[in-house]
C-alpha positions as CSV (number, residue, x, y, z in Angstrom):
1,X,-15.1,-14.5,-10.0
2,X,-15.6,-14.7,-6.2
3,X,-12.7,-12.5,-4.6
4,X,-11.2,-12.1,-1.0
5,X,-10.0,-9.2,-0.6
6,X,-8.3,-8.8,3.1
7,X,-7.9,-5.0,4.3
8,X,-10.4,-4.2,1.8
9,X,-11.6,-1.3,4.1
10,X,-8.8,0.2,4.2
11,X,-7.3,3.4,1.7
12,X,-6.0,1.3,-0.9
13,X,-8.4,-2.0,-0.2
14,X,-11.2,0.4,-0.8
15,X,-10.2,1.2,-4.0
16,X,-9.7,-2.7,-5.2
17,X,-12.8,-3.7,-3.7
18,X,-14.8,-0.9,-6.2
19,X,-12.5,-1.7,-9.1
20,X,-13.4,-5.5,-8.7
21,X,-17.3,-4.8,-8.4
22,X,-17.4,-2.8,-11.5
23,X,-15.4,-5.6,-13.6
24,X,-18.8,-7.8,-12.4
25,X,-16.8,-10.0,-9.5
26,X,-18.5,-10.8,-6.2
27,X,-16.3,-9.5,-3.8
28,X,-15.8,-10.4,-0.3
29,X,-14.0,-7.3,2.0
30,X,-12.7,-8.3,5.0
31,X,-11.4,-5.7,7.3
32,X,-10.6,-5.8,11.5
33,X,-11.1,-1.7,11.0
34,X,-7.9,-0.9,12.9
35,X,-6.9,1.9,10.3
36,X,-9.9,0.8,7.4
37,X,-13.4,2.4,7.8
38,X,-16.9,1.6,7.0
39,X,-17.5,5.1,5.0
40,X,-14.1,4.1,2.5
41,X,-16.4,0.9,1.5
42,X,-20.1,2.5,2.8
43,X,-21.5,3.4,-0.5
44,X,-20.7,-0.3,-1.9
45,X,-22.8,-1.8,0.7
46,X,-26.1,-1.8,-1.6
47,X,-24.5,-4.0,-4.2
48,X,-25.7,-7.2,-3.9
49,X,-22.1,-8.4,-5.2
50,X,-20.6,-6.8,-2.6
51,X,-19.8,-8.4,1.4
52,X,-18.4,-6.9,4.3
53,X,-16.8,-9.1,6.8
54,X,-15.4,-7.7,10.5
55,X,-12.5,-10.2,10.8
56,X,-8.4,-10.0,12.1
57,X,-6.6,-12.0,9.5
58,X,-4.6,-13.1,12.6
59,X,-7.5,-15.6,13.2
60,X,-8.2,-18.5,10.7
61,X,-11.3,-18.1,8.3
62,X,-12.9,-20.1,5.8
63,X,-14.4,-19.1,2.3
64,X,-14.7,-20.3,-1.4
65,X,-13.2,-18.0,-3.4
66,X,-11.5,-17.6,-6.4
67,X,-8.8,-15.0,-5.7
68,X,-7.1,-13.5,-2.7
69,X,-5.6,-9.9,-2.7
70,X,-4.2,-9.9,1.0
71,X,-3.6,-6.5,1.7
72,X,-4.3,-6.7,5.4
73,X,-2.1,-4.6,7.7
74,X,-1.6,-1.1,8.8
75,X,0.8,0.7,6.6
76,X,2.8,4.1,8.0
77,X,4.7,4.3,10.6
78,X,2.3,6.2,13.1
79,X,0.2,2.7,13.0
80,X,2.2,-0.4,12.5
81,X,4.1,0.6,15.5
82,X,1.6,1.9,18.1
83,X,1.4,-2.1,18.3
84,X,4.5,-3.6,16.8
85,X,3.8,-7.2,18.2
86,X,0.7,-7.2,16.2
87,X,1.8,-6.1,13.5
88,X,4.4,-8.7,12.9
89,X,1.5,-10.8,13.8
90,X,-0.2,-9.7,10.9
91,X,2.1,-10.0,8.4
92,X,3.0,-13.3,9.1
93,X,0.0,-15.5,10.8
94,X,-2.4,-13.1,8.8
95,X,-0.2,-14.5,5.3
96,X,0.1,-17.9,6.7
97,X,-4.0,-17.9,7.1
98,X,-4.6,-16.9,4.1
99,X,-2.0,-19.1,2.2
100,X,-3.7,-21.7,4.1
101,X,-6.7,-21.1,2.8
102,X,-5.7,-20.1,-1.1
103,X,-4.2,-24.0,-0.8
104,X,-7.1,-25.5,0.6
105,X,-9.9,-23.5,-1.8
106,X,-6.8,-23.3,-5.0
107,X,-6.8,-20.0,-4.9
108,X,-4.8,-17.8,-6.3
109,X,-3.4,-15.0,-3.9
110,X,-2.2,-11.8,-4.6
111,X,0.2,-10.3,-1.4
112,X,0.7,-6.5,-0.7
113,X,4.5,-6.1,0.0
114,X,6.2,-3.1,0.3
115,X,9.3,-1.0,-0.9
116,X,10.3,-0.9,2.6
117,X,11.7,-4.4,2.4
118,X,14.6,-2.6,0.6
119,X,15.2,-0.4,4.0
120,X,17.6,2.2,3.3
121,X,18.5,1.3,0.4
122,X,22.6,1.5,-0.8
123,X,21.1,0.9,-4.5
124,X,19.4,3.6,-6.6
125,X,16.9,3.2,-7.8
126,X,15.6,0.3,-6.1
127,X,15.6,-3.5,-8.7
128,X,13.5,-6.0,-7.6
129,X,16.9,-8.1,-7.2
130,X,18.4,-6.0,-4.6
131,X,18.2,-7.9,-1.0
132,X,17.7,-4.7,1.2
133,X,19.4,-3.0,4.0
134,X,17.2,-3.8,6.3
135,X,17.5,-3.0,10.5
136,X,16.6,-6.0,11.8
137,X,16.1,-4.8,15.5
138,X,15.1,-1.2,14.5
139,X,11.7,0.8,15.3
140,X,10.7,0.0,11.7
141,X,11.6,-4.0,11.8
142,X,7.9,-4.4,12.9
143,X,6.7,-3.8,9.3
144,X,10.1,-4.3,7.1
145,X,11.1,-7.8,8.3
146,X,7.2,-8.8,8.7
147,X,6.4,-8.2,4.9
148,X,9.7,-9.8,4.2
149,X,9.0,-12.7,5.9
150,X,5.3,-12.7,4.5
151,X,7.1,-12.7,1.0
152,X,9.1,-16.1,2.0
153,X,5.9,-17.6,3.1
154,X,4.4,-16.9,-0.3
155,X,7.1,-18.1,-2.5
156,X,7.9,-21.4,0.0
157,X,3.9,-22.2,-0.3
158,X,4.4,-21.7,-4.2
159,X,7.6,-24.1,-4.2
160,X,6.6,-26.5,-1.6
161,X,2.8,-26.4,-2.5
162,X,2.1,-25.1,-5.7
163,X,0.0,-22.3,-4.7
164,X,-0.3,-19.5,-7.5
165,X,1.1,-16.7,-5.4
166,X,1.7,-12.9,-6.7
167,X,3.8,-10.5,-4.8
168,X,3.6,-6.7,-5.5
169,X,6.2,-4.2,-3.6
170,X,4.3,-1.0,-3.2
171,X,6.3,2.1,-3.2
172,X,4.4,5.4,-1.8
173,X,1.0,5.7,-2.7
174,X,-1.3,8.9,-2.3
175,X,-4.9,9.2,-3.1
176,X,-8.4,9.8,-1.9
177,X,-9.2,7.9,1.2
178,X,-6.1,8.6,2.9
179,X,-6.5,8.8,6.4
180,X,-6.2,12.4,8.0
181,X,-3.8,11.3,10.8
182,X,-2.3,8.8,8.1
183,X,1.3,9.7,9.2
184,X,2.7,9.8,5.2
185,X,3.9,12.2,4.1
186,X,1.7,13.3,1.5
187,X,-1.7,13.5,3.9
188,X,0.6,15.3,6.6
189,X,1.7,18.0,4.2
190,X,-2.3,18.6,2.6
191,X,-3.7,18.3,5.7
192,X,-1.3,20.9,7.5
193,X,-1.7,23.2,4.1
194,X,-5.4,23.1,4.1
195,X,-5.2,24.1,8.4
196,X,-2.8,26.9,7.7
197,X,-0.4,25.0,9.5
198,X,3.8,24.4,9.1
199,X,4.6,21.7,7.1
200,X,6.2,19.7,8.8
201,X,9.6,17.8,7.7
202,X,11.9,15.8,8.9
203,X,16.3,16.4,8.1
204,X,16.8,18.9,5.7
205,X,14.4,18.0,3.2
206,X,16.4,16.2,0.6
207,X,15.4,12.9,1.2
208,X,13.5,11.3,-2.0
209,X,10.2,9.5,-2.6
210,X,8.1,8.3,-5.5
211,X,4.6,8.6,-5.6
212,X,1.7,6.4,-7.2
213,X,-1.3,8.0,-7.7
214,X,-3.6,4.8,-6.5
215,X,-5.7,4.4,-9.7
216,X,-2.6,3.9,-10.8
217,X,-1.2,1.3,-8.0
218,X,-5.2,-0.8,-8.3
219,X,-4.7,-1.2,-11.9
220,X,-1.1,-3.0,-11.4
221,X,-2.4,-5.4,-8.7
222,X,-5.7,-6.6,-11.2
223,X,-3.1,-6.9,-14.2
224,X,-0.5,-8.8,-11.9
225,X,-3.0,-10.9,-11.1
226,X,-4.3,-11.8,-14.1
227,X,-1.2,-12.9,-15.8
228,X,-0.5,-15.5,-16.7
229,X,3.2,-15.6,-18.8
230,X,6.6,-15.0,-17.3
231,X,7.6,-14.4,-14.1
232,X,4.3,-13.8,-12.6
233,X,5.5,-15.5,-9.3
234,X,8.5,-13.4,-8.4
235,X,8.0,-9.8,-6.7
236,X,7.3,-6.6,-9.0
237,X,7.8,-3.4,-7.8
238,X,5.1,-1.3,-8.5
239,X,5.0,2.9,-7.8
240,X,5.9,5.9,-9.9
241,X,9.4,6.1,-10.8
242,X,9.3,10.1,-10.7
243,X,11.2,10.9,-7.7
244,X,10.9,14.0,-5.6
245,X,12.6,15.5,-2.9
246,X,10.8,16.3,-0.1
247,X,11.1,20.2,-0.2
248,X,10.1,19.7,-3.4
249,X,6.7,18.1,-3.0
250,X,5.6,20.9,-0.4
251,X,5.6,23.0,-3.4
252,X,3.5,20.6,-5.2
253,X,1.4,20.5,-1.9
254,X,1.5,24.5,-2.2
255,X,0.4,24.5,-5.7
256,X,-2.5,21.9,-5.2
257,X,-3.9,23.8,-2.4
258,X,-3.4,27.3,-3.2
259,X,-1.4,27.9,0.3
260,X,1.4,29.4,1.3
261,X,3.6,27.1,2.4
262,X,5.6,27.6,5.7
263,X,7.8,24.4,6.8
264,X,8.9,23.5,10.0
265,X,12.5,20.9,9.9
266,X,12.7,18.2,12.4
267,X,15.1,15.6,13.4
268,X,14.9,12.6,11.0
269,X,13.6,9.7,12.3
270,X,15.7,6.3,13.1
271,X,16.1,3.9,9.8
272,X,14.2,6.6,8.0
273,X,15.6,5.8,3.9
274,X,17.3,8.7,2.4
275,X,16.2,7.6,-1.3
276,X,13.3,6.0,-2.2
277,X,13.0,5.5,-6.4
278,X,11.3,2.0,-8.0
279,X,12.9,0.6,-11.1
280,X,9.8,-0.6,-12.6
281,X,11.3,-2.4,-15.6
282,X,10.0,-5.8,-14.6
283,X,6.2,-4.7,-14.6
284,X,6.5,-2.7,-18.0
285,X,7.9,-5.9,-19.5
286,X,5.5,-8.3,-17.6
287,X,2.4,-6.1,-17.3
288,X,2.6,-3.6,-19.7
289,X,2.3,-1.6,-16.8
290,X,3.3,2.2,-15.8
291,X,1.7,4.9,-14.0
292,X,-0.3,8.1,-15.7
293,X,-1.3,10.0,-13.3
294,X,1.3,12.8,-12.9
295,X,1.9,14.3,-9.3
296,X,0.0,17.5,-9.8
297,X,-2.7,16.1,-11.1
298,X,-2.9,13.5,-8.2
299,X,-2.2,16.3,-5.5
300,X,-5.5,18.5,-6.8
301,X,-7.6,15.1,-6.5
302,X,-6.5,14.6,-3.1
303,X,-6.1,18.0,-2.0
304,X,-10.1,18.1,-2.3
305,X,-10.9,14.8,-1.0
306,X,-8.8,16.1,2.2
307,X,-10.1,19.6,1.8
308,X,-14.2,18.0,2.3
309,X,-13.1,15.5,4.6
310,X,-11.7,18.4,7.1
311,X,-14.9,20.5,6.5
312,X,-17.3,17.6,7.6
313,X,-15.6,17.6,10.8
């Protein structure tokens, strides 16, 4: 098949777009390299399968292509809002673009949504028919209330148009690739372990999240997007129902580095979600689908992508 895959520079796009090529797809990676980089795609550029396209998804763009996975748009805190107008932007004209164009070309498209459309959440763990608490005026609305709109876009286009939409809600995902001044949590904490530095959390360190090793998170997206019975139109959470507090994964971090760990406790931030925890129920019956790569194992894998990356510079 001939694929689109929007962001595909980016941590998790980079990923997909190597994941495609190997299953024998062309694959088309477009990328405005806000947070994405060349190097996360720069050994794919000698496949003759493979096509790197500078582009904002903001602006219109025209190809023939089979499937769309639009994962366009920063995706921690630190990025969506240095420029939250454009990020809203992004979520919306960016999904509207490319819905455009999966009608047009009868595409099918895949969207990258988020477990932040849940905000902070009042139920535990989060199903995928739980509306949110969402701040719609907060620091944090940029991104929230954009991938909740992009979501209405995608199921209006599939009612009103019949476009064969897909909508995945990504809960935290950790991996090689991560960008050093990321902002998550999990590249904060290894890249102040590997410096020697404080780890640096925010409250008291009992807040929760669940984290997807993002092997794990690609092969959810391709099976998603391949199906073809049930559902296959209404949102599926998709991360690592493990949940760990906070305090708890700087041990992990600890233990994957082989540092001490000395932690440092700041003020929480505004709209910041105390629990974080998928119920993933929907995509085991669906998709057939969990993660199996356990935190510790993940950690080590990242831990020494991080620990080269840091060296290099």
């Amino acid at each position: 098949m001939r694929i689109l895959v929007t962001g595909g520079a980016g941590f998790i796009g980079s990923h997909l777009c190597e994941r495609l090529l190997n299953e024998g797809n062309e694959v088309i990676c477009l990328d405005n390299f806000f947070t994405g980089r060349k190097a996360n795609v720069a050994h794919l550029l000698d496949d003759k399968s493979f096509e790197l396209v500078r582009h904002d998804v903001t602006e219109p763009i025209m190809f023939e292509v089979d499937q769309i996975y639009n994962l366009a748009c920063p995706a921690s805190p630190v990025h969506y809002q240095y420029n939250p107008v454009k990020t809203v932007k992004t979520n919306v004209m960016g999904t509207l673009n490319m819905l455009g164009l999966a009608k047009r070309v009868r595409a099918r498209i895949l969207q990258a949504s988020t477990s932040e459309v849940y905000g902070d959440p009042h139920v535990h763990p989060q199903t995928e028919d739980y509306w949110g608490n969402v701040n719609p005026i907060g620091l944090r609305s940029c991104y929230d209330e954009g991938k909740r709109v992009a979501e209405t876009l995608m199921m209006d286009y599939h009612r009103q148009s019949g476009v064969d939409t897909r909508i995945v809600r990504i809960f935290n995902t950790y991996g090689t690739r991560m960008l050093e001044n990321d902002g998550r949590v999990v590249s904060n904490f290894i890249v102040q372990a590997l410096r020697g530095e404080e780890l640096t959390i925010y409250g008291d360190g009992s807040q929760t999240r669940s984290f997807c090793y993002v092997s794990d998170l690609v092969e959810g997206f391709i099976r998603l997007m391949n199906a073809v019975d049930g559902d296959v139109h209404l949102p599926v959470n998709m991360g690592n129902p493990g949940e760990f507090t906070m305090n708890e994964l700087a041990e992990q971090v600890g233990m994957a580095t082989g540092k001490e760990i000395r932690i440092k406790y700041l003020d929480l931030p505004q709209d910041d979600p105390k629990q974080r925890k998928p119920n993933i129920d929907r995509a085991r019956a669906l998709l057939n689908w969990e993660p199996t790569i356990p935190l510790a194992e993940g950690l080590i894998k990242t831990a020494e992508y991080f620990r080269n990356e840091i060296e290099v510079k």
